[in-house]
N, CA, C and O atoms as a Maestro MAE file, in Angstrom:
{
 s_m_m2io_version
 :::
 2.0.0
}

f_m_ct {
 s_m_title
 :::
 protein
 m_atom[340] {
  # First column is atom index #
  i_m_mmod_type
  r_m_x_coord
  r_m_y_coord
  r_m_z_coord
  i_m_residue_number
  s_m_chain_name
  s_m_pdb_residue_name
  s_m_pdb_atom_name
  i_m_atomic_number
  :::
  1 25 -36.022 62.696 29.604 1 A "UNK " " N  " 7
  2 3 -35.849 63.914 30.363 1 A "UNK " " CA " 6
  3 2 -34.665 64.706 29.818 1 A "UNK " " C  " 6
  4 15 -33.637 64.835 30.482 1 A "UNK " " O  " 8
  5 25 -34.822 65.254 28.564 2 A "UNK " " N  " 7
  6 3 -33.799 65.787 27.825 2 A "UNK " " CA " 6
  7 2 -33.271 67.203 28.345 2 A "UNK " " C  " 6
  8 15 -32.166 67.699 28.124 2 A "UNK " " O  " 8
  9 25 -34.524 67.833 29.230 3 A "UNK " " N  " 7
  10 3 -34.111 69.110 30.178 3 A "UNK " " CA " 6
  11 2 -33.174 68.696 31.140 3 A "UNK " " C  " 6
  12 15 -33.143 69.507 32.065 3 A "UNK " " O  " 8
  13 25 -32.226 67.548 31.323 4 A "UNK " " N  " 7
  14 3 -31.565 67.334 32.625 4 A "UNK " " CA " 6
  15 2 -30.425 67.491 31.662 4 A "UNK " " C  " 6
  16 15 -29.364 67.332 32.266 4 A "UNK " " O  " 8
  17 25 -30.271 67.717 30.525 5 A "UNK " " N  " 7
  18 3 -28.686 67.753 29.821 5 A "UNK " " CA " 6
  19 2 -28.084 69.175 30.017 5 A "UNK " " C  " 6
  20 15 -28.300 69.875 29.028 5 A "UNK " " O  " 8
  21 25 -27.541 69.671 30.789 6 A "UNK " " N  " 7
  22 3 -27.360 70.605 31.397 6 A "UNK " " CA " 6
  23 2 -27.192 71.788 29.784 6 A "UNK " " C  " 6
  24 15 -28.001 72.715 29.765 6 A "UNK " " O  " 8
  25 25 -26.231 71.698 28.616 7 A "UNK " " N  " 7
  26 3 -26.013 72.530 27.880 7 A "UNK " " CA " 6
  27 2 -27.077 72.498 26.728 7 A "UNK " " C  " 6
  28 15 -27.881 71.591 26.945 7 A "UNK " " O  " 8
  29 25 -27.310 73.092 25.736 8 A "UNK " " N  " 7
  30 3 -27.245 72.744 24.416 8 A "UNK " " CA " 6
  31 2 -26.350 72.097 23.438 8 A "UNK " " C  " 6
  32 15 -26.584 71.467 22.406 8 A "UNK " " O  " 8
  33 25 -25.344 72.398 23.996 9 A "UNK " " N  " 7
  34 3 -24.374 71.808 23.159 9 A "UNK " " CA " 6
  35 2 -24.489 70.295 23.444 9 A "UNK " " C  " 6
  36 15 -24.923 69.541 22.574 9 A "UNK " " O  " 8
  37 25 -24.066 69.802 24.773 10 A "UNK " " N  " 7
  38 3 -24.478 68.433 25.310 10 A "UNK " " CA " 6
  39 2 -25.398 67.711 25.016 10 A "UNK " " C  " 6
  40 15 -25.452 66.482 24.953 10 A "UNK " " O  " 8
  41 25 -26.302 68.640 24.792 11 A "UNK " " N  " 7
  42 3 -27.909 67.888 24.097 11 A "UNK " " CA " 6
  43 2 -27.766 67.659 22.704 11 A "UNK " " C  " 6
  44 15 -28.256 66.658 22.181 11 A "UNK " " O  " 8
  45 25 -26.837 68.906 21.766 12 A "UNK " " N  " 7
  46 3 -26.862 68.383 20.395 12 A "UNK " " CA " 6
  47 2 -25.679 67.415 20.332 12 A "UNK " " C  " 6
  48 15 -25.549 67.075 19.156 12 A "UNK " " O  " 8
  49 25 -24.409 66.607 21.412 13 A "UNK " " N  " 7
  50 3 -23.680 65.802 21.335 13 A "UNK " " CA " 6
  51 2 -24.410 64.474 21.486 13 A "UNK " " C  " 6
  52 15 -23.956 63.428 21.023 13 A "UNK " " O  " 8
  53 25 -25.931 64.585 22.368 14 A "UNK " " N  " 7
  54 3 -26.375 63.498 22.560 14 A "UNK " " CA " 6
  55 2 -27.116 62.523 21.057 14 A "UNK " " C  " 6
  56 15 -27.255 61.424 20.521 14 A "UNK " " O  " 8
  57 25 -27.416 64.102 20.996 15 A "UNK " " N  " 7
  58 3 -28.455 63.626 19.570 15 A "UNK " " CA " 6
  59 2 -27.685 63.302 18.287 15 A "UNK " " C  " 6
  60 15 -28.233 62.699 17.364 15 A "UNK " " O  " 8
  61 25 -25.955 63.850 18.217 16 A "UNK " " N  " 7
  62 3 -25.465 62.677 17.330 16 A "UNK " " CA " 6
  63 2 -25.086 61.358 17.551 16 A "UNK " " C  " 6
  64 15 -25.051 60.411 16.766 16 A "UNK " " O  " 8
  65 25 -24.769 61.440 18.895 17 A "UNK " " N  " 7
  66 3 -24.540 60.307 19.196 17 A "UNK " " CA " 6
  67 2 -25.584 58.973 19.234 17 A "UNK " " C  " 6
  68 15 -25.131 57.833 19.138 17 A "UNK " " O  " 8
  69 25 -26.682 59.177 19.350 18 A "UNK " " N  " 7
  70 3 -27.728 58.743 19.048 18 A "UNK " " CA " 6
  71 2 -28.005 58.539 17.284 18 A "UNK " " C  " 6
  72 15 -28.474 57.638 16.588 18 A "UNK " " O  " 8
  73 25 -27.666 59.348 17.133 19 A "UNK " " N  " 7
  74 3 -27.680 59.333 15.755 19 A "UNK " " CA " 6
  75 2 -26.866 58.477 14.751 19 A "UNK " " C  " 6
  76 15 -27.143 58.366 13.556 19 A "UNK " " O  " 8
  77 25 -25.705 57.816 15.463 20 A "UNK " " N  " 7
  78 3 -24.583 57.092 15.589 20 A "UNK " " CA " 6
  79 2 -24.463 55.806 15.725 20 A "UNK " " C  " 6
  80 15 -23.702 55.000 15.191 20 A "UNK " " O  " 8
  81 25 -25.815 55.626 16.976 21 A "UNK " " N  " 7
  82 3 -25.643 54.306 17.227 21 A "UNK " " CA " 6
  83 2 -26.983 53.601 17.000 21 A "UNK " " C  " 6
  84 15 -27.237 52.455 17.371 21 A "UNK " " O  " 8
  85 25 -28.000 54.615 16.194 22 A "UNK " " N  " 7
  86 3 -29.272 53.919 16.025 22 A "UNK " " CA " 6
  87 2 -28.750 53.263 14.597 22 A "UNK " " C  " 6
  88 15 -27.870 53.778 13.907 22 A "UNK " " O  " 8
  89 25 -29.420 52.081 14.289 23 A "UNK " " N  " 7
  90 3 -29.439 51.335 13.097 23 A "UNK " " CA " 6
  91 2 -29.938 52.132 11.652 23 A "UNK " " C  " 6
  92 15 -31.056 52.630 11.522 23 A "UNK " " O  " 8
  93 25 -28.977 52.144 10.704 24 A "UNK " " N  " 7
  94 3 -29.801 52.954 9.466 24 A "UNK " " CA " 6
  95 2 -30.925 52.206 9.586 24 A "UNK " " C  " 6
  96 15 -31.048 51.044 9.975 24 A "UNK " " O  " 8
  97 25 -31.882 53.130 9.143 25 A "UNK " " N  " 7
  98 3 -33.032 53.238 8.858 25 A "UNK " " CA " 6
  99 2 -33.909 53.102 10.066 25 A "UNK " " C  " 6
  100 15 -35.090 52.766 9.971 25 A "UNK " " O  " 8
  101 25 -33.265 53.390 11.297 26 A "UNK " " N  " 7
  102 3 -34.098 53.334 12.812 26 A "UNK " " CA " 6
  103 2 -34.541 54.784 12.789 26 A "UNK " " C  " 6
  104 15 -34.144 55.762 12.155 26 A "UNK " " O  " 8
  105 25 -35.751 54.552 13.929 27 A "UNK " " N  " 7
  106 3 -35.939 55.921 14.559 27 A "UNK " " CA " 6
  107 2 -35.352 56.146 15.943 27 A "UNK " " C  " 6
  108 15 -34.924 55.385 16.810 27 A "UNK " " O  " 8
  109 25 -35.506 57.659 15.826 28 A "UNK " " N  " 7
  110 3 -35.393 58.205 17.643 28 A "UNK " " CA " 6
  111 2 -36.808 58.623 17.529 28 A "UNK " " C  " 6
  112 15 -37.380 58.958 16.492 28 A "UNK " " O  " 8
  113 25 -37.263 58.567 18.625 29 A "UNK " " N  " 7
  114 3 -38.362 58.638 19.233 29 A "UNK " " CA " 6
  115 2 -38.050 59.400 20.848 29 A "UNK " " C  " 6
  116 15 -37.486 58.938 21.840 29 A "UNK " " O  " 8
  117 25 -38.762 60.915 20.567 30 A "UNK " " N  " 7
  118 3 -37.927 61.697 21.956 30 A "UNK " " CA " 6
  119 2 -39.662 62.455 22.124 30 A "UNK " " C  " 6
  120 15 -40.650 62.512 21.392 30 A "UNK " " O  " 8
  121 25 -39.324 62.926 23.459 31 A "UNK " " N  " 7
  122 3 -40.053 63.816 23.726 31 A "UNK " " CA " 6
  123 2 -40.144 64.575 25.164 31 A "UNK " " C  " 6
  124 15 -39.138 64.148 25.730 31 A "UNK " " O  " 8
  125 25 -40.507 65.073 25.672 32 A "UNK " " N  " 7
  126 3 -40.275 66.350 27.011 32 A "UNK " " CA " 6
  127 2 -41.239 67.344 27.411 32 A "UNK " " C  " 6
  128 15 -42.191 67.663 26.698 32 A "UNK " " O  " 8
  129 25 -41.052 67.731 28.305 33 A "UNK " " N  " 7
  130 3 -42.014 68.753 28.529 33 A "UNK " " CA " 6
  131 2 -41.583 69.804 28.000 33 A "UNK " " C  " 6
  132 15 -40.510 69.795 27.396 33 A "UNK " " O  " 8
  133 25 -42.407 71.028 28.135 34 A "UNK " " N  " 7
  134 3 -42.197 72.197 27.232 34 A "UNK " " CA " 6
  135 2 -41.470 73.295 28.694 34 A "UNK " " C  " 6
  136 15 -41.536 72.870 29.847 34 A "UNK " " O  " 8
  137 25 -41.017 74.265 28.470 35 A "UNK " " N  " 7
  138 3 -40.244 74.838 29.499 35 A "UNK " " CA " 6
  139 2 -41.781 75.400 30.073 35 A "UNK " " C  " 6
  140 15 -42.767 75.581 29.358 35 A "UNK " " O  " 8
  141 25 -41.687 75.663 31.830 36 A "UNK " " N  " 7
  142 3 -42.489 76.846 32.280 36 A "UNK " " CA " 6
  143 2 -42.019 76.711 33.322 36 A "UNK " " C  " 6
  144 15 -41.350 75.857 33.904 36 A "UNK " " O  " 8
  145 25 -42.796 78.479 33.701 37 A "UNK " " N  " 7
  146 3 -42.232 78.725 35.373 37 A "UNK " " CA " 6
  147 2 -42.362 77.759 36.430 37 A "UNK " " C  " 6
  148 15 -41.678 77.856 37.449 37 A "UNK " " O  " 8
  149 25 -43.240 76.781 36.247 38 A "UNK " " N  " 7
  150 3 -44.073 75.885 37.788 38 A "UNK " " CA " 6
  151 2 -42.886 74.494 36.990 38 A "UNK " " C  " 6
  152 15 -42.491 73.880 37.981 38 A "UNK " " O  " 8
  153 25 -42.561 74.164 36.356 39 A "UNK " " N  " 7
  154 3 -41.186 73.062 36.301 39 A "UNK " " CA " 6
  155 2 -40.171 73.772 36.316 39 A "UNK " " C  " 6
  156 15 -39.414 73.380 37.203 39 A "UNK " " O  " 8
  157 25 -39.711 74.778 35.675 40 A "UNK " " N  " 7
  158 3 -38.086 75.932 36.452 40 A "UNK " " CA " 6
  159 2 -38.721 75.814 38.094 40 A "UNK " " C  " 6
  160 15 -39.080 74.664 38.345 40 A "UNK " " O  " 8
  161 25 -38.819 76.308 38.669 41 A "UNK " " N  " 7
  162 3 -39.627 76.124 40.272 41 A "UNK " " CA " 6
  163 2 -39.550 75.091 40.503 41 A "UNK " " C  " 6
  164 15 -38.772 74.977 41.451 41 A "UNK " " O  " 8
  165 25 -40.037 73.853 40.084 42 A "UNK " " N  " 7
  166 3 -39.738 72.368 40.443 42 A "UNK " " CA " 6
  167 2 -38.805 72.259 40.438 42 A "UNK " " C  " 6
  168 15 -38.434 71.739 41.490 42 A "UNK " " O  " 8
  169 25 -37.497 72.607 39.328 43 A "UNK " " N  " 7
  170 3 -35.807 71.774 39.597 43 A "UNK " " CA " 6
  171 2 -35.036 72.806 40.449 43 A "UNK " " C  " 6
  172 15 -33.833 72.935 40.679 43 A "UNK " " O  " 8
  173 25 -35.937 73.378 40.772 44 A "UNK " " N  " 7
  174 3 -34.689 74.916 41.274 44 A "UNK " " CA " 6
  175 2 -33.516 73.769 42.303 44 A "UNK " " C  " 6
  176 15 -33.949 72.799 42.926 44 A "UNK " " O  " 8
  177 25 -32.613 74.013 42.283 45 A "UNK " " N  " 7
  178 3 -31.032 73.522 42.815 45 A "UNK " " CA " 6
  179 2 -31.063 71.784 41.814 45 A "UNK " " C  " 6
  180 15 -30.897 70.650 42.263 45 A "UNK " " O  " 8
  181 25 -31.309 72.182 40.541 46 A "UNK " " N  " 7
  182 3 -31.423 70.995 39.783 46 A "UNK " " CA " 6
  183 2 -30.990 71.342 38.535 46 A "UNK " " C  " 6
  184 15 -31.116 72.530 38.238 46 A "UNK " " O  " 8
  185 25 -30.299 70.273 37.372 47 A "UNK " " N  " 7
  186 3 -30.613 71.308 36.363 47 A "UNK " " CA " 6
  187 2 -32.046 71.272 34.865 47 A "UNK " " C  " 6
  188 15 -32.525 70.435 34.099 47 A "UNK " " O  " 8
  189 25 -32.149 72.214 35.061 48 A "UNK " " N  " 7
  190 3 -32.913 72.489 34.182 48 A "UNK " " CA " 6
  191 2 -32.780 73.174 32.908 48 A "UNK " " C  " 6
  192 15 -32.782 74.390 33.101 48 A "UNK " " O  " 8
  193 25 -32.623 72.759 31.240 49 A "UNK " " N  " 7
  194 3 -32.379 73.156 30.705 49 A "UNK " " CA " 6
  195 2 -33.089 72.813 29.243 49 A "UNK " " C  " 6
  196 15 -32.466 72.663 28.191 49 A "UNK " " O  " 8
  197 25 -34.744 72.708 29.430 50 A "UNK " " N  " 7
  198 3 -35.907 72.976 28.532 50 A "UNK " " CA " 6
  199 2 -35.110 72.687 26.565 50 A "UNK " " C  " 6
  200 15 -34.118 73.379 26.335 50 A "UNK " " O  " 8
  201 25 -35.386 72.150 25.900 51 A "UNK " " N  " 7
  202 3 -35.596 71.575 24.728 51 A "UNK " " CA " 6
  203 2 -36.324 72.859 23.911 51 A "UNK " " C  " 6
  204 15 -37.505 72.997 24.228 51 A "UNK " " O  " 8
  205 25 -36.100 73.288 23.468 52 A "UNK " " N  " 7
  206 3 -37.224 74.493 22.641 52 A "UNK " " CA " 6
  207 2 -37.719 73.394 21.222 52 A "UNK " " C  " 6
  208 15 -36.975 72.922 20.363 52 A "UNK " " O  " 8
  209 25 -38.846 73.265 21.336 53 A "UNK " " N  " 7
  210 3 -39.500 72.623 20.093 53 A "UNK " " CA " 6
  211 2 -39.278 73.066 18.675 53 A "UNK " " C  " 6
  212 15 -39.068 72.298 17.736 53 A "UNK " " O  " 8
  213 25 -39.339 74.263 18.611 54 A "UNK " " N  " 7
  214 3 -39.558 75.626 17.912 54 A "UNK " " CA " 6
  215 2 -38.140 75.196 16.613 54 A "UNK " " C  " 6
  216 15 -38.243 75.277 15.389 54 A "UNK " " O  " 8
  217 25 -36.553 74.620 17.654 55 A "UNK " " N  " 7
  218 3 -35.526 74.164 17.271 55 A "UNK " " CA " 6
  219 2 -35.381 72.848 16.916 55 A "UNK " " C  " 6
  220 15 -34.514 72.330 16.213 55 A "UNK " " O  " 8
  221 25 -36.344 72.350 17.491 56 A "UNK " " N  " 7
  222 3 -35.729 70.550 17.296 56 A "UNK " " CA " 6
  223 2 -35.119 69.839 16.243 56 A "UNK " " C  " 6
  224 15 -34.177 69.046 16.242 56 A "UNK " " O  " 8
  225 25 -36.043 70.400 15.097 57 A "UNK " " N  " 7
  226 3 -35.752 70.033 13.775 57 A "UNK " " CA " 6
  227 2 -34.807 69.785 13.322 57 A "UNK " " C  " 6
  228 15 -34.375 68.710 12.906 57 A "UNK " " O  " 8
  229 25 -34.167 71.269 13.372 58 A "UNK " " N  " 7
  230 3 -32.913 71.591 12.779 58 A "UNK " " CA " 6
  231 2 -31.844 70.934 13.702 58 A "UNK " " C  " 6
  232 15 -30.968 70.314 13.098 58 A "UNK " " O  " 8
  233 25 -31.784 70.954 14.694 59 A "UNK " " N  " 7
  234 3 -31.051 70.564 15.558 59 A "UNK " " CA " 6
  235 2 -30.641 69.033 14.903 59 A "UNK " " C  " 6
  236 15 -29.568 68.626 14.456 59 A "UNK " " O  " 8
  237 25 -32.119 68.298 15.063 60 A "UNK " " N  " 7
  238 3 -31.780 67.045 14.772 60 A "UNK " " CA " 6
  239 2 -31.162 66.899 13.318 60 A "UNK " " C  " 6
  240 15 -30.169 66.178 13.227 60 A "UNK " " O  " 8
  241 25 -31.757 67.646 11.918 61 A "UNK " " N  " 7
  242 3 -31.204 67.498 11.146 61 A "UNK " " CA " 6
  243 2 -29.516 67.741 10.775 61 A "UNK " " C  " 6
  244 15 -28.939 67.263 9.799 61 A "UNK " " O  " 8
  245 25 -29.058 68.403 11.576 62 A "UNK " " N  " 7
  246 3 -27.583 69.339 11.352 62 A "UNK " " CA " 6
  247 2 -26.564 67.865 12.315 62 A "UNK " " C  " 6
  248 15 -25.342 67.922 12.180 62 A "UNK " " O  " 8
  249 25 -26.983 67.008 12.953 63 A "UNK " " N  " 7
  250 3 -26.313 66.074 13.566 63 A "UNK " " CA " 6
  251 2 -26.449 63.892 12.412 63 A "UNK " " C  " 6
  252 15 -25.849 62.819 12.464 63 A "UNK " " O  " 8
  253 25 -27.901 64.657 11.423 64 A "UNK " " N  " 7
  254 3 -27.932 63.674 10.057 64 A "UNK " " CA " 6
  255 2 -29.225 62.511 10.032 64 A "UNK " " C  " 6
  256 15 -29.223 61.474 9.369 64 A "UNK " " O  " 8
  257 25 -30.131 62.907 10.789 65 A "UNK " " N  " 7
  258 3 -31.632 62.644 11.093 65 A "UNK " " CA " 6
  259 2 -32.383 63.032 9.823 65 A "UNK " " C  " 6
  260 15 -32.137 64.107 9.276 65 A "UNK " " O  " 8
  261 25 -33.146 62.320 9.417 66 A "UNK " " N  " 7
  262 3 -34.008 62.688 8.213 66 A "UNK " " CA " 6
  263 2 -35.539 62.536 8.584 66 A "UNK " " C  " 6
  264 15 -36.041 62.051 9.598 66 A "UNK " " O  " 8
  265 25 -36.197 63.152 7.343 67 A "UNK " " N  " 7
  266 3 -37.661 62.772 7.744 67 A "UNK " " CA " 6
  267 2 -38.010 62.985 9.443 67 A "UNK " " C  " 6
  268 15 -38.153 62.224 10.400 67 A "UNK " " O  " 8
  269 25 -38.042 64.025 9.292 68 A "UNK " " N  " 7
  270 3 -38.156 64.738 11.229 68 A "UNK " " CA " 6
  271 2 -39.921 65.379 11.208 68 A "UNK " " C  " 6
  272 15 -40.527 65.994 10.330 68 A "UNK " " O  " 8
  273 25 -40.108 65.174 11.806 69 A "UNK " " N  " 7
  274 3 -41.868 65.579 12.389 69 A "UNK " " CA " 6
  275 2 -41.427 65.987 14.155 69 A "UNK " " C  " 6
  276 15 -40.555 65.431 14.822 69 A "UNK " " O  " 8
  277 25 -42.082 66.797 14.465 70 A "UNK " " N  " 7
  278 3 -42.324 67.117 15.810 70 A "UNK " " CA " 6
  279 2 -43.222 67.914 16.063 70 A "UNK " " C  " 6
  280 15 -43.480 68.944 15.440 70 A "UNK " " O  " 8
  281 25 -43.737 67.504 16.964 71 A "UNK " " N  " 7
  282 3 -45.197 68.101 17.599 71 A "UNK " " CA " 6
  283 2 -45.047 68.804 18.454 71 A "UNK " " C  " 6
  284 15 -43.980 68.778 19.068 71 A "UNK " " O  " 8
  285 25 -45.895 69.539 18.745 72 A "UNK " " N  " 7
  286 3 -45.875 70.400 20.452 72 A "UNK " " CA " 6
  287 2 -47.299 70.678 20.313 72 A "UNK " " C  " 6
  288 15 -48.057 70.847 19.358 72 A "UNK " " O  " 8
  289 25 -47.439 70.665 21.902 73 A "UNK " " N  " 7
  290 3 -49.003 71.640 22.247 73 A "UNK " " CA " 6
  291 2 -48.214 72.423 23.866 73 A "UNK " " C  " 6
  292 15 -47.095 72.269 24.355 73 A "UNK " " O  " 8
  293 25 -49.069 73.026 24.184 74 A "UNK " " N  " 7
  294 3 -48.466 73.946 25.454 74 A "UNK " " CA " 6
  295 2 -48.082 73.400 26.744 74 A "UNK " " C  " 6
  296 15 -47.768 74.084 27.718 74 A "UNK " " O  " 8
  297 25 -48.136 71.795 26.691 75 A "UNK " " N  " 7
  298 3 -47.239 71.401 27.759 75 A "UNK " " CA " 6
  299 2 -46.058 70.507 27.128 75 A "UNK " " C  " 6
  300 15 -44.990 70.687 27.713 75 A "UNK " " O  " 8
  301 25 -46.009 69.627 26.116 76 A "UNK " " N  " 7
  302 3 -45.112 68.798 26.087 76 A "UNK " " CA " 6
  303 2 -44.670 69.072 24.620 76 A "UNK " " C  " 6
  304 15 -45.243 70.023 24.088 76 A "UNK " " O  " 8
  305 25 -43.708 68.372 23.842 77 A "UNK " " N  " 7
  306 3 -43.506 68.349 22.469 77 A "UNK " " CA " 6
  307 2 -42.889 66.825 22.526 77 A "UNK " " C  " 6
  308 15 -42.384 66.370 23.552 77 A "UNK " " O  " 8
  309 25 -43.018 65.938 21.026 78 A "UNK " " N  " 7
  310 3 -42.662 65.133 20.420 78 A "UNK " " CA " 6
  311 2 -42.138 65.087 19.170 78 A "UNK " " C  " 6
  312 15 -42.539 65.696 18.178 78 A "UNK " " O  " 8
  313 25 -41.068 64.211 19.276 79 A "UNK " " N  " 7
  314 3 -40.102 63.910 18.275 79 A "UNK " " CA " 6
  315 2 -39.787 62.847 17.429 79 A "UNK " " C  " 6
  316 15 -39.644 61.809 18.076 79 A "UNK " " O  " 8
  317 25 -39.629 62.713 16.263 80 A "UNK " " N  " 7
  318 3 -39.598 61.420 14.940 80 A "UNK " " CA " 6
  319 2 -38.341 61.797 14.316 80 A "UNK " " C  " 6
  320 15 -38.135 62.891 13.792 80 A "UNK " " O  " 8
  321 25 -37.500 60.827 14.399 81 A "UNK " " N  " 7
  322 3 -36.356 60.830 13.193 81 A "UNK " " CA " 6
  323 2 -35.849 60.361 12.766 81 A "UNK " " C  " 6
  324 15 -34.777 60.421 13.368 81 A "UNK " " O  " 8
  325 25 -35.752 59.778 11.977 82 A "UNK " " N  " 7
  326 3 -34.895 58.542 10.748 82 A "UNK " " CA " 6
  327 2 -33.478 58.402 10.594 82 A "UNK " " C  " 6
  328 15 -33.157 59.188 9.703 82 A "UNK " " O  " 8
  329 25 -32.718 57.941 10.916 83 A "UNK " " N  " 7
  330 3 -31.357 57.178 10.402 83 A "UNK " " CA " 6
  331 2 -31.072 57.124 9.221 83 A "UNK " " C  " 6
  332 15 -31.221 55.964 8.838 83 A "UNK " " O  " 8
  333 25 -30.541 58.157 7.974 84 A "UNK " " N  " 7
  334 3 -30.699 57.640 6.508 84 A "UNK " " CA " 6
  335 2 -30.117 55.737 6.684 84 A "UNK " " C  " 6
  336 15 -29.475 55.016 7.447 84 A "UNK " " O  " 8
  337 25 -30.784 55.691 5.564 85 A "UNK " " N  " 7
  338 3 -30.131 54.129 5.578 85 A "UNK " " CA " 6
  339 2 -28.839 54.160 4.861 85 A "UNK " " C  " 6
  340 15 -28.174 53.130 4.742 85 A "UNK " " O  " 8
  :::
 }
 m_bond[339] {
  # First column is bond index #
  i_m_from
  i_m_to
  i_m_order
  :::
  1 1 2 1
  2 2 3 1
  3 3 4 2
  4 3 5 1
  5 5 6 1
  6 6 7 1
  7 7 8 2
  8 7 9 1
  9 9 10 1
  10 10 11 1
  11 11 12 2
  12 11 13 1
  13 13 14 1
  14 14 15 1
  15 15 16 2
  16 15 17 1
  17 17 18 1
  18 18 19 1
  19 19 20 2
  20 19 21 1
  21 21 22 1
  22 22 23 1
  23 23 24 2
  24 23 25 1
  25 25 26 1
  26 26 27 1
  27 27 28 2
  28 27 29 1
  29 29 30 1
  30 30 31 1
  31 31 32 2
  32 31 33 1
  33 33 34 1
  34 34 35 1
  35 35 36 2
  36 35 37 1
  37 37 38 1
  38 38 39 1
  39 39 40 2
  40 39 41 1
  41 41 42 1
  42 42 43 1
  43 43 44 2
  44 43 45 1
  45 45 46 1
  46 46 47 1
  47 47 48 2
  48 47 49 1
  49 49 50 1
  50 50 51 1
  51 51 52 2
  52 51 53 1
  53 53 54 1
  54 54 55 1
  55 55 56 2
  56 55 57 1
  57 57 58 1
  58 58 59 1
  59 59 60 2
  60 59 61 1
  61 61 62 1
  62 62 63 1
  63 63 64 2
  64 63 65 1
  65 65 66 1
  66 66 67 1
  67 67 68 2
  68 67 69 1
  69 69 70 1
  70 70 71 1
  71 71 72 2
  72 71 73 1
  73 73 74 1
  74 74 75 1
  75 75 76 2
  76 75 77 1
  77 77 78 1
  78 78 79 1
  79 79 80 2
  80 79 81 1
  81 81 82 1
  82 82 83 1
  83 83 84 2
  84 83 85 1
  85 85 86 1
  86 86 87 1
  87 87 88 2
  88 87 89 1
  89 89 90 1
  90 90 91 1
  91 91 92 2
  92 91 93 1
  93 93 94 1
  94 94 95 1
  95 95 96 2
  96 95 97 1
  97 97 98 1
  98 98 99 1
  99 99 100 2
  100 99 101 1
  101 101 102 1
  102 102 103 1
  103 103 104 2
  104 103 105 1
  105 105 106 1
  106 106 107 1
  107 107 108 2
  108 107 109 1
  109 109 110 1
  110 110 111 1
  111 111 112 2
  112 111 113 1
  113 113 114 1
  114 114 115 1
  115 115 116 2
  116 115 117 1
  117 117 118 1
  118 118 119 1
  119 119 120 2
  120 119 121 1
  121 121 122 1
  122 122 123 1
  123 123 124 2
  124 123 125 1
  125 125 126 1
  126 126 127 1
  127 127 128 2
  128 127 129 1
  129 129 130 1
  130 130 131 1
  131 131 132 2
  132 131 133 1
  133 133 134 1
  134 134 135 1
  135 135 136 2
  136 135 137 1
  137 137 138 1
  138 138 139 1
  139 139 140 2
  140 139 141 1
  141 141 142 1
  142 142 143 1
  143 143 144 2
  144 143 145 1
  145 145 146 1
  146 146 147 1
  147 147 148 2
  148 147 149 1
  149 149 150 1
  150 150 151 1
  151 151 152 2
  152 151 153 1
  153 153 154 1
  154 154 155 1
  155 155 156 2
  156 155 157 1
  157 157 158 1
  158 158 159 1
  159 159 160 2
  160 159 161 1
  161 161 162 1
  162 162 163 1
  163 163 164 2
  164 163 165 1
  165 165 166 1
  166 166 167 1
  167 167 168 2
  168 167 169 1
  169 169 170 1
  170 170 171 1
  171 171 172 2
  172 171 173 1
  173 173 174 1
  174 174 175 1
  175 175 176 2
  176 175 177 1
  177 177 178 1
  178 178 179 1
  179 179 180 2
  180 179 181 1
  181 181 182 1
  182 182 183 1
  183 183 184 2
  184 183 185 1
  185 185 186 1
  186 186 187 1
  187 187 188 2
  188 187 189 1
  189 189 190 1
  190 190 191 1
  191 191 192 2
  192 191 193 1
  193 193 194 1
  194 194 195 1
  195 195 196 2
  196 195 197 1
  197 197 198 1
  198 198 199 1
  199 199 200 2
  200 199 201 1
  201 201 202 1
  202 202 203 1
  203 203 204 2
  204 203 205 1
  205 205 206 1
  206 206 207 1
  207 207 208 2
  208 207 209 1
  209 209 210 1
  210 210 211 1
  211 211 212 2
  212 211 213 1
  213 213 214 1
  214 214 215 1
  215 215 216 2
  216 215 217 1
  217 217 218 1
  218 218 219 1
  219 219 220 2
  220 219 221 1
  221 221 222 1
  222 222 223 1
  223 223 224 2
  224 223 225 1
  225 225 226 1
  226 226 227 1
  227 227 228 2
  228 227 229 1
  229 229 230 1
  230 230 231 1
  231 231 232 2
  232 231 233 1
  233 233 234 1
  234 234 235 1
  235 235 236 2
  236 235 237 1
  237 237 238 1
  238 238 239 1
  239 239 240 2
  240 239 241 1
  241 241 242 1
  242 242 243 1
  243 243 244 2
  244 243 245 1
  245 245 246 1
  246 246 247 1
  247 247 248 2
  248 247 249 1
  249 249 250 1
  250 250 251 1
  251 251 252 2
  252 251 253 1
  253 253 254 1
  254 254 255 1
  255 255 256 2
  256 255 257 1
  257 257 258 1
  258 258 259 1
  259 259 260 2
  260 259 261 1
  261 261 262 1
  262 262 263 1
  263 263 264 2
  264 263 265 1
  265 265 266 1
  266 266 267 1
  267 267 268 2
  268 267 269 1
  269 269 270 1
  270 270 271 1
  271 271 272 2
  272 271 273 1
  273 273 274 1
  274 274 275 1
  275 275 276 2
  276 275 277 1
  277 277 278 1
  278 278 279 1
  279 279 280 2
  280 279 281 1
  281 281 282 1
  282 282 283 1
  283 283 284 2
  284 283 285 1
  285 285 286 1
  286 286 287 1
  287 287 288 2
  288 287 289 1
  289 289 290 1
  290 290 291 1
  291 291 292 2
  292 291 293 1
  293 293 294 1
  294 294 295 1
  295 295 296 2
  296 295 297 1
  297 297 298 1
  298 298 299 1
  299 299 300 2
  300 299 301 1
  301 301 302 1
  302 302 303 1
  303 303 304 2
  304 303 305 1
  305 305 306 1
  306 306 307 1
  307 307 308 2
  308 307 309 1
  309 309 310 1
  310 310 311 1
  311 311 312 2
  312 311 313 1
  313 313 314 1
  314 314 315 1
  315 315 316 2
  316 315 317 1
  317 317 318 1
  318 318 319 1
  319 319 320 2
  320 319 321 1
  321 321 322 1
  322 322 323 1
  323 323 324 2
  324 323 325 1
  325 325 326 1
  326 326 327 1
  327 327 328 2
  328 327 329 1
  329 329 330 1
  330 330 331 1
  331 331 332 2
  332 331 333 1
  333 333 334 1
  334 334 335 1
  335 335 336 2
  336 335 337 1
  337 337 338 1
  338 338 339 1
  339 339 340 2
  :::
 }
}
C-alpha cells in the first residue's frame, strides 16, 4: 500500500532504503493500485498519495535498482527490480 506514504519524497526514501537492505542480486517486487476518484473518496480523512506508474522506473532507478519492468493496466500497476550484485 505504497499510496499510504504520505510524500514522494518518503516514498523515494523508502525505495532506497529497500534498495539497501535487499541482498545484491534480490528483487523488490511492488505493486498498488492506480490513483482514481472512487479510492481518493475511499481515504478521504486518510492519506492518500497514488504511485504514478508512468514514474516508477526512474524513480526506482535514480535510488540504484536495475533491470526494472513495470506494468500497469487501468486499475493497478506492477513492479520488478534488481539489486546490482
Amino acid at each position: 500500500m505504497l499510496h499510504h506514504v504520505p510524500t514522494a519524497a518518503l516514498q523515494d526514501r523508502m525505495f532506497a532504503e529497500i534498495c539497501r537492505v535487499v541482498r545484491p542480486g534480490g528483487m523488490l517486487v511492488a505493486s498498488d493500485s492506480r490513483a482514481s476518484p472512487d479510492l481518493a473518496a475511499f481515504h478521504e480523512g486518510d492519506i492518500y498519495n497514488p504511485v504514478d506508474p508512468d514514474t516508477t522506473e526512474a524513480r526506482l532507478a535514480a535510488v540504484g535498482f536495475v533491470d526494472i519492468d513495470v506494468l500497469a493496466n487501468p486499475f493497478a500497476w506492477a513492479a520488478r527490480a534488481r539489486r546490482p550484485v
